[in-house]
N, C-alpha and C positions, 0 to 999 in steps of 0.2 A: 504494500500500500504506500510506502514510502514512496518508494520508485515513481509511482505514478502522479503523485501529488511533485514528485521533483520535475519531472518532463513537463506536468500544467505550468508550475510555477516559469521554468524558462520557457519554451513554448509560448505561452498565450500571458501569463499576467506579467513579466520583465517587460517583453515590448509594449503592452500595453499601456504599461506607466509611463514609459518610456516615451512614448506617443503624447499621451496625454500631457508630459512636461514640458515636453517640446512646444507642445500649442500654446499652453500658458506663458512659455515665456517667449513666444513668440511677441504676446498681446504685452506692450509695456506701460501701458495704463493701468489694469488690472492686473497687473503680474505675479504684487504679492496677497490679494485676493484668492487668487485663482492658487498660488502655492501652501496657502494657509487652508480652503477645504480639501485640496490634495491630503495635505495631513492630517487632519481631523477625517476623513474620509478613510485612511488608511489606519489609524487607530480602534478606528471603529469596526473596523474589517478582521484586524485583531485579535481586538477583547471579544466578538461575537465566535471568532473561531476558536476562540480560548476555552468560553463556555460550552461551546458543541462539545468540544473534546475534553474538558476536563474529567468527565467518569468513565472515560474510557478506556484510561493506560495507552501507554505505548506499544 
């Protein structure tokens, strides 16, 4: 299960961020807007995975 969660992670959500940060900082009016829900968005993506998994063990 490891495995597969590591090929999503590069595969699909790296670039994705990846993508998505790019846009933001493309936009220099909103930049640190757009970098501040980034984070908070990623936080919360997280803590929410944290709680799925935490009675699960490894």
């Amino acid at each position: 299960m490891i495995v597969n969660s590591l090929i999503f992670a590069f595969v699909f959500a790296v670039p994705l961020l990846g993508f998505i940060f790019y846009l933001i900082w493309k936009d220099k009016q909103k930049r640190n807007l757009g970098i501040a829900v980034l984070i908070v968005l990623l936080v919360f993506a997280v803590l929410v995975a944290y709680q799925a998994n935490k009675d699960k063990g490894i």
